[in-house]
Backbone atoms as SQL, in Angstrom:
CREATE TABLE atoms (id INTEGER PRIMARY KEY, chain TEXT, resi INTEGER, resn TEXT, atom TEXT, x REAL, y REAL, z REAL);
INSERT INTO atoms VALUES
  (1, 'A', 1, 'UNK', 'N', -39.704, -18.911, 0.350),
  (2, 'A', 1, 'UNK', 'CA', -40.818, -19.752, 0.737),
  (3, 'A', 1, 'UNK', 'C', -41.719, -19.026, 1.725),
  (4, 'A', 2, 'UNK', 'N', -41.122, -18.311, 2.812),
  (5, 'A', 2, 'UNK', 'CA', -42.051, -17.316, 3.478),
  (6, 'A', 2, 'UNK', 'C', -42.538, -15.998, 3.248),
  (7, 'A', 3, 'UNK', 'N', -41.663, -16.152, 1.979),
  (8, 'A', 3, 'UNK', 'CA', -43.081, -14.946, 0.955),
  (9, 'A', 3, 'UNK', 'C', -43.998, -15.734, 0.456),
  (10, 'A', 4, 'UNK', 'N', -43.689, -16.216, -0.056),
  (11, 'A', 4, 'UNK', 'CA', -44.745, -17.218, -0.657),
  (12, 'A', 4, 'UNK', 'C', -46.481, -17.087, -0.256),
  (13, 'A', 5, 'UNK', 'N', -45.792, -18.365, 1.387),
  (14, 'A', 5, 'UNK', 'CA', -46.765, -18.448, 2.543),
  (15, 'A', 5, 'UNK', 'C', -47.232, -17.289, 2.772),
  (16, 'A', 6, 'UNK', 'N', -46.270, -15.714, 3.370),
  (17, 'A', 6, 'UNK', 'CA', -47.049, -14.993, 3.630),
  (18, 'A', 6, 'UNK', 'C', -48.007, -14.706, 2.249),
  (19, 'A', 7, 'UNK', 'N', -47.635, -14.509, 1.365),
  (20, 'A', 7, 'UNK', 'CA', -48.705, -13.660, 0.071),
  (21, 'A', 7, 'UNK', 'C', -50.158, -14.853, -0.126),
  (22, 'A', 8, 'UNK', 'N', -49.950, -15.675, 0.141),
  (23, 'A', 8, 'UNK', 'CA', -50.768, -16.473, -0.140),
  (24, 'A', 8, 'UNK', 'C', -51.950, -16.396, 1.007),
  (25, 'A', 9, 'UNK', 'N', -51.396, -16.091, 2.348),
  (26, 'A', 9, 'UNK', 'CA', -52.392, -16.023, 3.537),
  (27, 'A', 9, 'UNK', 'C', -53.284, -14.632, 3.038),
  (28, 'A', 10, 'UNK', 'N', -52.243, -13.278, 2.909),
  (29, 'A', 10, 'UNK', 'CA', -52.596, -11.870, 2.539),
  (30, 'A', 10, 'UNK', 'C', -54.194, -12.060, 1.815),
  (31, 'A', 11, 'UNK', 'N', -53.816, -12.674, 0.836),
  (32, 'A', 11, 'UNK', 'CA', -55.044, -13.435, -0.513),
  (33, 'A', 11, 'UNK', 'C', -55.720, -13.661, -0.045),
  (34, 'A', 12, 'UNK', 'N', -55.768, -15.083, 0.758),
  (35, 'A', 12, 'UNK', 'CA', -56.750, -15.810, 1.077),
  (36, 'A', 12, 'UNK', 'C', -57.807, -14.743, 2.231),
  (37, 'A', 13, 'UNK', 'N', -57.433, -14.048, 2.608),
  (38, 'A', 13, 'UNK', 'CA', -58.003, -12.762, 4.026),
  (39, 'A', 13, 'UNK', 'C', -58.533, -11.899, 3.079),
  (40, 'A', 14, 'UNK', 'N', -58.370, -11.542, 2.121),
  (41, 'A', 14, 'UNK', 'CA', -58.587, -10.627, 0.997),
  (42, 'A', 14, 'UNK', 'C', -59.968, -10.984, 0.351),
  (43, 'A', 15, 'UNK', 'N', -59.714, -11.842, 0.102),
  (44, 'A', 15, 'UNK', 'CA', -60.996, -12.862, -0.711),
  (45, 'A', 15, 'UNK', 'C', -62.452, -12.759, 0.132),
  (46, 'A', 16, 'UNK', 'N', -63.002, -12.645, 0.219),
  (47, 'A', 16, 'UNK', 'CA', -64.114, -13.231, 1.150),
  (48, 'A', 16, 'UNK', 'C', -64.945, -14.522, 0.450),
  (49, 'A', 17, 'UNK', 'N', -65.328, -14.966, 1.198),
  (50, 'A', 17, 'UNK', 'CA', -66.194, -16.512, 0.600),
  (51, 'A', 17, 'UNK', 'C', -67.125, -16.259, 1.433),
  (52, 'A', 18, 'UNK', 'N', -67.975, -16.452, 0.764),
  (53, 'A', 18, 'UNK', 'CA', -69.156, -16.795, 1.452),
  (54, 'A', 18, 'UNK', 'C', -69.877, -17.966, 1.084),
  (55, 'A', 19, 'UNK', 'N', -70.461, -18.513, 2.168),
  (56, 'A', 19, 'UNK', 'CA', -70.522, -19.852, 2.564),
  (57, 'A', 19, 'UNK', 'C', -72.307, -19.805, 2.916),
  (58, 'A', 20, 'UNK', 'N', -73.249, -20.400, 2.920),
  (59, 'A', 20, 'UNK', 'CA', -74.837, -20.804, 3.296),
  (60, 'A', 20, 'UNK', 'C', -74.998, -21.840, 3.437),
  (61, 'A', 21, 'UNK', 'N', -75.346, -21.989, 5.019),
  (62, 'A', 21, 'UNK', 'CA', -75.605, -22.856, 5.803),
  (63, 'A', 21, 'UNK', 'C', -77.164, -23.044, 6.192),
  (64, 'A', 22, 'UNK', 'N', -77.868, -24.448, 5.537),
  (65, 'A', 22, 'UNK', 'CA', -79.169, -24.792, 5.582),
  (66, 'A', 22, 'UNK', 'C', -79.443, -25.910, 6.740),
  (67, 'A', 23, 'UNK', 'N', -80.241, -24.951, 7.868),
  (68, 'A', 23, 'UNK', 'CA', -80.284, -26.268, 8.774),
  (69, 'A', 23, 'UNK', 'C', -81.937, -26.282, 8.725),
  (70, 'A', 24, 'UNK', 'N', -82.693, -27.939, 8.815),
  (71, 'A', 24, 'UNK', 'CA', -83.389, -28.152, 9.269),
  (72, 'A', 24, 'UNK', 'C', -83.628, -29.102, 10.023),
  (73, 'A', 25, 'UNK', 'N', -84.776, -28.498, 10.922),
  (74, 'A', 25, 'UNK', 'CA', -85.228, -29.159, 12.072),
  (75, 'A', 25, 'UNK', 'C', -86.276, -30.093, 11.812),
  (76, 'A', 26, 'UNK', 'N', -86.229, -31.378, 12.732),
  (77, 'A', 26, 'UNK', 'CA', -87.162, -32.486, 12.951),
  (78, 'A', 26, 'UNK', 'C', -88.613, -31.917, 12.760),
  (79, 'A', 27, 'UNK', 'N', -89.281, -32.263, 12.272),
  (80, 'A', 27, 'UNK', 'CA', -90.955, -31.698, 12.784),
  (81, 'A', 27, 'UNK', 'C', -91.326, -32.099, 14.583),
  (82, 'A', 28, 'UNK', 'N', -91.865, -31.578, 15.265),
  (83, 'A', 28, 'UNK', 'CA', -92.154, -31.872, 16.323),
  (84, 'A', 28, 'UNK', 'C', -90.723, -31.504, 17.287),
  (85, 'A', 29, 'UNK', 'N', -90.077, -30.714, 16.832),
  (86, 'A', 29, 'UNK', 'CA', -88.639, -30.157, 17.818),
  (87, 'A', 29, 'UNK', 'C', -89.099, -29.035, 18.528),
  (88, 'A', 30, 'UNK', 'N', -89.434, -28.305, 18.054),
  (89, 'A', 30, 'UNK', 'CA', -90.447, -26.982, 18.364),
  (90, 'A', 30, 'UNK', 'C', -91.109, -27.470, 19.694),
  (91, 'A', 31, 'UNK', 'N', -92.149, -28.350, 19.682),
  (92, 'A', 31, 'UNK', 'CA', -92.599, -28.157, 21.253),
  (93, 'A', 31, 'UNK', 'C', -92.064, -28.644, 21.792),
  (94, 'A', 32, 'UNK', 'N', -90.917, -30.606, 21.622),
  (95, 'A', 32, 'UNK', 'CA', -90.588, -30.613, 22.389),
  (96, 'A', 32, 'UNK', 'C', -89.185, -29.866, 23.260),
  (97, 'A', 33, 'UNK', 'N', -88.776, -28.820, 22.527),
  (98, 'A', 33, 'UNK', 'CA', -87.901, -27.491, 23.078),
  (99, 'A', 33, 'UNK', 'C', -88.317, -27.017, 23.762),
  (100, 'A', 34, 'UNK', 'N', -90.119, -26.463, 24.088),
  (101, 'A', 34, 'UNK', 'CA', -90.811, -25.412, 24.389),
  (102, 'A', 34, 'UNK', 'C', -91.455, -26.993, 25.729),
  (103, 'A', 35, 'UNK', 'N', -91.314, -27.892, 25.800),
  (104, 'A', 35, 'UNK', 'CA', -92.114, -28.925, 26.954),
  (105, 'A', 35, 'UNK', 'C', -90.916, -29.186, 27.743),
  (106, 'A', 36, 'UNK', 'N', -89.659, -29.059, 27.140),
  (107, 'A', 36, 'UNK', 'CA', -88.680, -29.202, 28.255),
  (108, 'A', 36, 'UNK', 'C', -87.984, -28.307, 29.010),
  (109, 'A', 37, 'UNK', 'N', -88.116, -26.906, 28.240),
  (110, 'A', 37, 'UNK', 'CA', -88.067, -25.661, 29.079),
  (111, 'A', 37, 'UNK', 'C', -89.243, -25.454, 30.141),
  (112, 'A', 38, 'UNK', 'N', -90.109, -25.948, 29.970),
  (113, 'A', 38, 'UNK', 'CA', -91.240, -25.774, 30.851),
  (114, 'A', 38, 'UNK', 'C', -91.142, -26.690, 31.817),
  (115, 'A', 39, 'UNK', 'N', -90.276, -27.970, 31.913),
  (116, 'A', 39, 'UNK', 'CA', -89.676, -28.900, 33.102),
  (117, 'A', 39, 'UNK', 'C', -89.387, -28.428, 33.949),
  (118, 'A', 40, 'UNK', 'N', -88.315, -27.387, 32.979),
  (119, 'A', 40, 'UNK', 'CA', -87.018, -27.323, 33.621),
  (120, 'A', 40, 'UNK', 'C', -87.691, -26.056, 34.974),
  (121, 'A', 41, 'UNK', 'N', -88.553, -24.936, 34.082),
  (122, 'A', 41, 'UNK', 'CA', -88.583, -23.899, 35.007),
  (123, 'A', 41, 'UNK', 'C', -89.854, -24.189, 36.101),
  (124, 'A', 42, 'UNK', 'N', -90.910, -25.697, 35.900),
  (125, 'A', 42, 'UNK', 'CA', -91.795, -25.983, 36.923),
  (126, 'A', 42, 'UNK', 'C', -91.486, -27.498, 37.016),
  (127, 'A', 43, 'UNK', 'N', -90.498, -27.925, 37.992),
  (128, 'A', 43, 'UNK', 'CA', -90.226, -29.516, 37.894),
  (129, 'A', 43, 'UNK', 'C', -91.447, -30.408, 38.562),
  (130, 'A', 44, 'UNK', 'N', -92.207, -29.779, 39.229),
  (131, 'A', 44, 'UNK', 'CA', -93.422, -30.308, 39.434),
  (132, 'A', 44, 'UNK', 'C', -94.737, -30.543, 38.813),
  (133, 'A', 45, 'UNK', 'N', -94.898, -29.561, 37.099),
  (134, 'A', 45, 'UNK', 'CA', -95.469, -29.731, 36.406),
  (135, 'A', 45, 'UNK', 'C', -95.913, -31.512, 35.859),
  (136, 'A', 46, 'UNK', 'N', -97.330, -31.525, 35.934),
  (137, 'A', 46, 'UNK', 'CA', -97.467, -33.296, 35.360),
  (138, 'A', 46, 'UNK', 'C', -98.603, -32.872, 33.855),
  (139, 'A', 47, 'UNK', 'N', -98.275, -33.801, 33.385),
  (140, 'A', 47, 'UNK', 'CA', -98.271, -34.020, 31.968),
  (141, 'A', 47, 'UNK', 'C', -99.659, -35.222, 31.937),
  (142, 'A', 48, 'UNK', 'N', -100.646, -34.908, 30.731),
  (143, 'A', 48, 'UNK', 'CA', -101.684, -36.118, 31.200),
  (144, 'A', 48, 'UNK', 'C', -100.784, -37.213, 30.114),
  (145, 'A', 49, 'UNK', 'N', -100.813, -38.306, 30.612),
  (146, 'A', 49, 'UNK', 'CA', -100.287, -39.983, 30.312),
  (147, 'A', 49, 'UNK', 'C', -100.683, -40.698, 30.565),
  (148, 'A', 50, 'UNK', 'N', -99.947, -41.921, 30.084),
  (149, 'A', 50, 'UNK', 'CA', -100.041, -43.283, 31.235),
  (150, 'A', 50, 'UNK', 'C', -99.664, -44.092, 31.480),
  (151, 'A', 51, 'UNK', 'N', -99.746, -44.984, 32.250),
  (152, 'A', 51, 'UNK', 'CA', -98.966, -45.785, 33.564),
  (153, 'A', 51, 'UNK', 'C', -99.446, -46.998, 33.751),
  (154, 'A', 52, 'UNK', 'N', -99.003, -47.936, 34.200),
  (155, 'A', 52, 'UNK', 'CA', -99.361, -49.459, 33.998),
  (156, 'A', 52, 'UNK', 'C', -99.221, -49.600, 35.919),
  (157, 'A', 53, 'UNK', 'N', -100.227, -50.146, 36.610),
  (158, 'A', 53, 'UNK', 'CA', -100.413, -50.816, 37.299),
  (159, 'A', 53, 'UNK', 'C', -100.341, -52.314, 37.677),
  (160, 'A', 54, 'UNK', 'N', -99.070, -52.726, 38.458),
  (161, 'A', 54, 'UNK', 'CA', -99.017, -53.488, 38.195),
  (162, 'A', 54, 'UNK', 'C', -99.069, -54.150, 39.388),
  (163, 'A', 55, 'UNK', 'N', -99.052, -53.796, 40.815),
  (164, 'A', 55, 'UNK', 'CA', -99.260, -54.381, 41.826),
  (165, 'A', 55, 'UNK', 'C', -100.326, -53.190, 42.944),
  (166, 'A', 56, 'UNK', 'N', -101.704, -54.101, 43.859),
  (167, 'A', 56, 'UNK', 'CA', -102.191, -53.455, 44.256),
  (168, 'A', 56, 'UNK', 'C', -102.611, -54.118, 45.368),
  (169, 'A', 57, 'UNK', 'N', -102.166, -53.334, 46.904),
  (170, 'A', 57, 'UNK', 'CA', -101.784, -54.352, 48.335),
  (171, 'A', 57, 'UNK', 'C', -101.855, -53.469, 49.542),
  (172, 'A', 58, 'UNK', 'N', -101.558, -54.082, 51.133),
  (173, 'A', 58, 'UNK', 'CA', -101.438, -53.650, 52.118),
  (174, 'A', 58, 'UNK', 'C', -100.346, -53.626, 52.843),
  (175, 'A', 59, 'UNK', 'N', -99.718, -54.437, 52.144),
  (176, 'A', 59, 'UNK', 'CA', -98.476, -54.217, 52.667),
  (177, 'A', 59, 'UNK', 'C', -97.672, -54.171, 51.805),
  (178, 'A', 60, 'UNK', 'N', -96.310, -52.850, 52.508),
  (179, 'A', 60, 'UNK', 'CA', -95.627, -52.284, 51.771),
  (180, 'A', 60, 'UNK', 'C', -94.123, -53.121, 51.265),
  (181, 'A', 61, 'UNK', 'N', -94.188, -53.995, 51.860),
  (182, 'A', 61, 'UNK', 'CA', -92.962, -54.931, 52.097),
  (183, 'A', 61, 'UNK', 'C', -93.072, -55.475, 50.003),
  (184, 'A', 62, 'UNK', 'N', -94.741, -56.544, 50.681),
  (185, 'A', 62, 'UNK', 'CA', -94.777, -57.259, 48.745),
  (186, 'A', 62, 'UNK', 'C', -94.920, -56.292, 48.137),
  (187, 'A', 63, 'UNK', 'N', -95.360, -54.627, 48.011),
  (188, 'A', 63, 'UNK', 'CA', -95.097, -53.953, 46.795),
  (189, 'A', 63, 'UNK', 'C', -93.746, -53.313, 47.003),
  (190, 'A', 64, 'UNK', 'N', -92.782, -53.137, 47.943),
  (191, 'A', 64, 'UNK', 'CA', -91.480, -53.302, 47.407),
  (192, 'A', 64, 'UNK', 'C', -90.860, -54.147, 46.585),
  (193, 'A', 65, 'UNK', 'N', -91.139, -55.693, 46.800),
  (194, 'A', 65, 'UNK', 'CA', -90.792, -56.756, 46.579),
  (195, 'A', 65, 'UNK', 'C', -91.059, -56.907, 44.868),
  (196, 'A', 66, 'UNK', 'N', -92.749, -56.469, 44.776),
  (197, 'A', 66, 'UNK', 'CA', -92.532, -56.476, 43.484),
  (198, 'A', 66, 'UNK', 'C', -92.207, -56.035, 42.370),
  (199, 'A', 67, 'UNK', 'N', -92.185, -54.455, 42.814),
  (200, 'A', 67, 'UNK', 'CA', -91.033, -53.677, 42.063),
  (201, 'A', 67, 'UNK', 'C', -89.444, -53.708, 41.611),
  (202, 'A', 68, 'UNK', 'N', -89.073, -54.565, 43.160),
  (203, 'A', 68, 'UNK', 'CA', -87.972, -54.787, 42.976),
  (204, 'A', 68, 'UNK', 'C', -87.194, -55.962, 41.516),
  (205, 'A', 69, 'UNK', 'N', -88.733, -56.745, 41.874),
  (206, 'A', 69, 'UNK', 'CA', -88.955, -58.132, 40.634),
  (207, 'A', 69, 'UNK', 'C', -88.711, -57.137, 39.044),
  (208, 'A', 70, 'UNK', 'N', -89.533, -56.339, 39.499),
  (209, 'A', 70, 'UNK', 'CA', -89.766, -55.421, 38.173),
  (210, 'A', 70, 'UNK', 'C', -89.198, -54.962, 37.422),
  (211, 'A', 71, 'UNK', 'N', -87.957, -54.288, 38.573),
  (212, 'A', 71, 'UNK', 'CA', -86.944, -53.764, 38.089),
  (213, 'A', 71, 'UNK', 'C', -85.931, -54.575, 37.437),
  (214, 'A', 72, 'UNK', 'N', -85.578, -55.490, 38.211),
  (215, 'A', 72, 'UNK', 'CA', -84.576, -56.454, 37.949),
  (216, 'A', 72, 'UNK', 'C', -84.698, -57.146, 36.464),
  (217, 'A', 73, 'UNK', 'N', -86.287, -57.305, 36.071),
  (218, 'A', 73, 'UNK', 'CA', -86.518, -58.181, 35.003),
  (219, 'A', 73, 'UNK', 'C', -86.534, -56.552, 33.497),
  (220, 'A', 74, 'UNK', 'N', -86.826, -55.879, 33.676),
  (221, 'A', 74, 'UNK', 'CA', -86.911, -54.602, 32.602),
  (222, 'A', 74, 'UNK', 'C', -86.062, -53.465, 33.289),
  (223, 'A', 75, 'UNK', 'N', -86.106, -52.454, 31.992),
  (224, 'A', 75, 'UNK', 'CA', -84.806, -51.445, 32.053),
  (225, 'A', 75, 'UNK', 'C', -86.295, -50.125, 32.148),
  (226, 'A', 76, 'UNK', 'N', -87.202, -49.819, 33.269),
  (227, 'A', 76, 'UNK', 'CA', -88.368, -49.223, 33.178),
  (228, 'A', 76, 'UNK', 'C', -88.560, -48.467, 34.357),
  (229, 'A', 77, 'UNK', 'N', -89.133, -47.215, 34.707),
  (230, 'A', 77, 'UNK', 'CA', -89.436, -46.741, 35.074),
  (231, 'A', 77, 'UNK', 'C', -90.381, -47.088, 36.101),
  (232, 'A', 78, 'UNK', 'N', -90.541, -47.110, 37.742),
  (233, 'A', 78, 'UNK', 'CA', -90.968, -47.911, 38.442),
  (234, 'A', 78, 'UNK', 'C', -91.233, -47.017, 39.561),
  (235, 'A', 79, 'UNK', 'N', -92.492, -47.303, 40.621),
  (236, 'A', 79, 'UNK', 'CA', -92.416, -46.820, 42.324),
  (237, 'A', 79, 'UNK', 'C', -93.405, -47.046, 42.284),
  (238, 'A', 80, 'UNK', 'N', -93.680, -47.024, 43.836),
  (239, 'A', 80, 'UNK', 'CA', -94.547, -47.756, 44.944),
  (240, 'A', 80, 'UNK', 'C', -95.104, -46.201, 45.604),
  (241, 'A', 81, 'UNK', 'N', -96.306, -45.808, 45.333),
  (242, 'A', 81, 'UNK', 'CA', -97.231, -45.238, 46.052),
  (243, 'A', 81, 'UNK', 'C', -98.202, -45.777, 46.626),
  (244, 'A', 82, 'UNK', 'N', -98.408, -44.454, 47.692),
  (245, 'A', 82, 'UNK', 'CA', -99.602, -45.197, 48.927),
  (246, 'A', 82, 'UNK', 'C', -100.661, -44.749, 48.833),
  (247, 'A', 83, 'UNK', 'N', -101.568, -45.189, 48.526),
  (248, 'A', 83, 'UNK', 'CA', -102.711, -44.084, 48.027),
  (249, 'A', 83, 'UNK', 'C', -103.723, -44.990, 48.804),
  (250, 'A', 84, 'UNK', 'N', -104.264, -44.497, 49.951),
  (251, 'A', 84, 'UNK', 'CA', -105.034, -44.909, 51.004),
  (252, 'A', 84, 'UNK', 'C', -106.250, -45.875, 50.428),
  (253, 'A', 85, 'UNK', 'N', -106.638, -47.303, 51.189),
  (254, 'A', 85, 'UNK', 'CA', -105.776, -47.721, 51.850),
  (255, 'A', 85, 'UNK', 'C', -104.731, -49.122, 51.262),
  (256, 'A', 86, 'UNK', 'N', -104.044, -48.692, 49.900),
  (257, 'A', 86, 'UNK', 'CA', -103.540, -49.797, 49.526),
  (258, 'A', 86, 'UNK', 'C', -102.077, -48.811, 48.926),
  (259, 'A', 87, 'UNK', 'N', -101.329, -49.684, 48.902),
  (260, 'A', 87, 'UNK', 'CA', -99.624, -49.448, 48.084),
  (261, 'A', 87, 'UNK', 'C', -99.932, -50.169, 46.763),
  (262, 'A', 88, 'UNK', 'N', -99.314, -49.091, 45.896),
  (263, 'A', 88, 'UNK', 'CA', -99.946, -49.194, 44.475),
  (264, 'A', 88, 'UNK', 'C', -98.319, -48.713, 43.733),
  (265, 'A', 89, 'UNK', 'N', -98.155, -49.955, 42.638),
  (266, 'A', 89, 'UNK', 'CA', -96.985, -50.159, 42.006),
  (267, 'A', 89, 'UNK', 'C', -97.371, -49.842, 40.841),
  (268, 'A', 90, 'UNK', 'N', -96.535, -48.947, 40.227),
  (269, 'A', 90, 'UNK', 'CA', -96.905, -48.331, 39.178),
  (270, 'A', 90, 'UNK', 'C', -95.701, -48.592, 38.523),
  (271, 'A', 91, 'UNK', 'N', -95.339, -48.367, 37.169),
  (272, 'A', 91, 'UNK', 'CA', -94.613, -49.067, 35.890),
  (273, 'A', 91, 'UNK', 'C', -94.595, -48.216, 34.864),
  (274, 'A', 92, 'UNK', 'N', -93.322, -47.449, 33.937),
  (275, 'A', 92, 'UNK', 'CA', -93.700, -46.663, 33.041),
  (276, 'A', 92, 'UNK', 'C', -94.382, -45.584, 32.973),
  (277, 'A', 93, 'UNK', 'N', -93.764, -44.966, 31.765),
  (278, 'A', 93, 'UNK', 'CA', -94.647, -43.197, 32.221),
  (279, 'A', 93, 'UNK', 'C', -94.555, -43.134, 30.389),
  (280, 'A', 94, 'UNK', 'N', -95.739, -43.010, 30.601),
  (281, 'A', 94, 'UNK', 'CA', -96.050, -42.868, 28.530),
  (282, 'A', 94, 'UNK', 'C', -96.994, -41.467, 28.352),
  (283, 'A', 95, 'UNK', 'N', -96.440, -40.716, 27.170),
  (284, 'A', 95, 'UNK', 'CA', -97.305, -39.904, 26.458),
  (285, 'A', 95, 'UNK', 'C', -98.462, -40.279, 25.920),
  (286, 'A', 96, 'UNK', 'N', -98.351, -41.406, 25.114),
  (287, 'A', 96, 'UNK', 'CA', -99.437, -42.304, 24.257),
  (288, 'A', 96, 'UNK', 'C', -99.972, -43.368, 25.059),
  (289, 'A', 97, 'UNK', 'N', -101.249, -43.928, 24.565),
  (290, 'A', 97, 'UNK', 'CA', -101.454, -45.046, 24.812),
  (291, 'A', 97, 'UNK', 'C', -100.847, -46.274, 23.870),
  (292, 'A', 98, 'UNK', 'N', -100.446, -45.461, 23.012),
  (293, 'A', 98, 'UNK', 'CA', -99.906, -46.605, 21.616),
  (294, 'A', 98, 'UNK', 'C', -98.527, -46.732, 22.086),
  (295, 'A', 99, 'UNK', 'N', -97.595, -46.576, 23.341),
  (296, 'A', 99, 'UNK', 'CA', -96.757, -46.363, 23.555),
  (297, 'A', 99, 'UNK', 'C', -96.383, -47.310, 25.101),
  (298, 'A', 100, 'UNK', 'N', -97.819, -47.521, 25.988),
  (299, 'A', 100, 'UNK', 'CA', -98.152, -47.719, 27.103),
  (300, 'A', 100, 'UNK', 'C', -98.285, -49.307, 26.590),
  (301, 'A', 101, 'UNK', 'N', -99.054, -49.904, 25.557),
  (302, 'A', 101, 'UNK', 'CA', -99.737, -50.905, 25.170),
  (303, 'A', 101, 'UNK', 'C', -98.448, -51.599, 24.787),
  (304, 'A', 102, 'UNK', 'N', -97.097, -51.147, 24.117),
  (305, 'A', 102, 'UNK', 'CA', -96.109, -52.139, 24.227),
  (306, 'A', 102, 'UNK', 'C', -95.472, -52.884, 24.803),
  (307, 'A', 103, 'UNK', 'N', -95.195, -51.992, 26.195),
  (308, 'A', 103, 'UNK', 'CA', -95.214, -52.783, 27.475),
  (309, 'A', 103, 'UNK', 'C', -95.938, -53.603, 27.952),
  (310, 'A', 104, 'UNK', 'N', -97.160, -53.335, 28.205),
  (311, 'A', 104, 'UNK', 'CA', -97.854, -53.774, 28.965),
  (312, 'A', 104, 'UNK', 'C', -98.151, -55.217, 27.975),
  (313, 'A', 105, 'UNK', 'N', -98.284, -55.182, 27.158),
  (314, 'A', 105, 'UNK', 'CA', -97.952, -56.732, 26.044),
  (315, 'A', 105, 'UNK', 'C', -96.730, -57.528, 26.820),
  (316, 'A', 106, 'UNK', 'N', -95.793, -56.631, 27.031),
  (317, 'A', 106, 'UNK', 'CA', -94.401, -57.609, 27.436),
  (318, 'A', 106, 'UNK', 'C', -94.688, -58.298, 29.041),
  (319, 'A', 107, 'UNK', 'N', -95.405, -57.268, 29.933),
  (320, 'A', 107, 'UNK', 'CA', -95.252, -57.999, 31.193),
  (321, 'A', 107, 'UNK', 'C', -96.486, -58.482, 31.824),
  (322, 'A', 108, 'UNK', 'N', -97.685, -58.510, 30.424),
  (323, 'A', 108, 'UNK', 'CA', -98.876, -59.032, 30.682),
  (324, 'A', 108, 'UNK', 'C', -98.947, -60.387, 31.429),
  (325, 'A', 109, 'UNK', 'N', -98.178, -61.128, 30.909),
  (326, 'A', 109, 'UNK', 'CA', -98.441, -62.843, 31.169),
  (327, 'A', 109, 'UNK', 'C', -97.865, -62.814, 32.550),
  (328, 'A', 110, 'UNK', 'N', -96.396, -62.261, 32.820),
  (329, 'A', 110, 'UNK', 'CA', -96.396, -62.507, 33.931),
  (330, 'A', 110, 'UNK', 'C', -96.636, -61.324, 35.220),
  (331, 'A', 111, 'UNK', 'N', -97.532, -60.574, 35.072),
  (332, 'A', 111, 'UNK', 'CA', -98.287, -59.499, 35.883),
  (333, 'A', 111, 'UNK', 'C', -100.053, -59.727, 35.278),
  (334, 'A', 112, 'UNK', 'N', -100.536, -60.834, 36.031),
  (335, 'A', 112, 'UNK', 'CA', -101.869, -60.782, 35.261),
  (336, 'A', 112, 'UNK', 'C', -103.394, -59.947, 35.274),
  (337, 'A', 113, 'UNK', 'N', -102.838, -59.513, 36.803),
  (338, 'A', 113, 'UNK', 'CA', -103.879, -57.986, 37.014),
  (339, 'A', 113, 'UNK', 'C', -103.297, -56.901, 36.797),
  (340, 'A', 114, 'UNK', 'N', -102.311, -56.418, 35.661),
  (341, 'A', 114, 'UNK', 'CA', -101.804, -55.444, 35.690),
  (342, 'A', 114, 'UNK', 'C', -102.683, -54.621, 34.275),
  (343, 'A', 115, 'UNK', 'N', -103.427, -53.580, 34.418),
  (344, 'A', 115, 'UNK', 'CA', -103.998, -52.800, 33.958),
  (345, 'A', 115, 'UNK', 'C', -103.135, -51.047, 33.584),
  (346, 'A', 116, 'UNK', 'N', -103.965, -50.517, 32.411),
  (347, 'A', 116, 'UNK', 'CA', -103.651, -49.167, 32.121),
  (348, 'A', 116, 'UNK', 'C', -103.865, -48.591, 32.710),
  (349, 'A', 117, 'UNK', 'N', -103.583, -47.655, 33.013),
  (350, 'A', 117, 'UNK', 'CA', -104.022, -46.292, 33.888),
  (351, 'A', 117, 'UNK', 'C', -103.374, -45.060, 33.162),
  (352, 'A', 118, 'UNK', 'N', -104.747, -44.033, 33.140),
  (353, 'A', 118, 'UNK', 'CA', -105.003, -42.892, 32.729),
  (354, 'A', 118, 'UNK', 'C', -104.604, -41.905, 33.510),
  (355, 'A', 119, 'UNK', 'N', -103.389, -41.307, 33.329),
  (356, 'A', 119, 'UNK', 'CA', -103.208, -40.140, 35.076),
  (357, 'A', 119, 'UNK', 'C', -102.082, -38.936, 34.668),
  (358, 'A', 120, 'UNK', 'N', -102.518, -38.031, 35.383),
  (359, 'A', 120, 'UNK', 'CA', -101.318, -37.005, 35.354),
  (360, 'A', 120, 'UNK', 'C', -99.854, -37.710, 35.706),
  (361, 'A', 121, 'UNK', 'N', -98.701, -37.413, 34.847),
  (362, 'A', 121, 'UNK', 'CA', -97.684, -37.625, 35.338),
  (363, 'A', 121, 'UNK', 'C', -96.675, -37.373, 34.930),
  (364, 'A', 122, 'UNK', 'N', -95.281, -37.116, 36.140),
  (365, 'A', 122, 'UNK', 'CA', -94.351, -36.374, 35.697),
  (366, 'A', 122, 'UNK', 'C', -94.210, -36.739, 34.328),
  (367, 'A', 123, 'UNK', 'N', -93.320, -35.398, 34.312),
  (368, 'A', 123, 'UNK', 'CA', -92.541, -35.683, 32.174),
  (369, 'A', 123, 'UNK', 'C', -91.835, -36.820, 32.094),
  (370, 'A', 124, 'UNK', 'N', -91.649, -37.984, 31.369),
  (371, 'A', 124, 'UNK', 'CA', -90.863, -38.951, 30.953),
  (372, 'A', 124, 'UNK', 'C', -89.271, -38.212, 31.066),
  (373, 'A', 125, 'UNK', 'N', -88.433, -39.031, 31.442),
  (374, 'A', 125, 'UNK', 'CA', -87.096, -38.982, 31.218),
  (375, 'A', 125, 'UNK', 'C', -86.894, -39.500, 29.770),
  (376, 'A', 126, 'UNK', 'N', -85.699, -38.167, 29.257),
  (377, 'A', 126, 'UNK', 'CA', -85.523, -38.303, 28.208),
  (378, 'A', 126, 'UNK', 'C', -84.249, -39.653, 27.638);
């Protein structure tokens, strides 16, 4: 039996097979390979997008407050900048506007001055 086994391994090492392996890639893999290497090596790099505004104030307390609302109610991307002289709550980070406009459908009714905004910004988390 362990001739067998061995003669049979001998063979099989003997043989060569060859085997062709067809891979293809997504369309659009290419840059985003080549946009996330470019994260990685400038993490400060911003990207033009956009961003939903959704609270705009003087005090920093209610735009904590309403982010915090924000957060609690969606699974979204959120912070409170100060951009002289008001604290400005910002929401989401989109490539598209066709992308920005889904949201902003969802938390229209109850954010009723909350507007698009056009702006550089970091890369989306993947």
């Amino acid at each position: 039996m362990k001739n067998f086994i061995l003669t049979l391994a001998l063979v099989l090492s003997i043989i060569e097979l060859k085997a062709q392996v067809t891979v293809n890639k997504p369309v659009g893999l290419e840059g985003l390979i080549h946009g996330r290497i470019a994260q990685r090596k400038h993490p400060d790099t911003k990207i033009q997008g956009y961003t939903i505004l959704i609270f705009r104030g003087d005090s920093r307390t209610a735009a904590e407050a309403q982010k915090n609302l924000f957060d609690a109610a969606y699974n979204n991307y959120s912070e409170v900048v100060w951009e002289e002289p008001n604290f400005k709550v910002y929401v989401g980070l989109f490539k598209t506007k066709l992308d920005c406009i889904g949201l902003f459908n969802e938390i229209k009714d109850k954010y009723q001055t909350a507007i698009i905004i056009s702006q550089k910004i970091p890369y989306p988390p993947l």
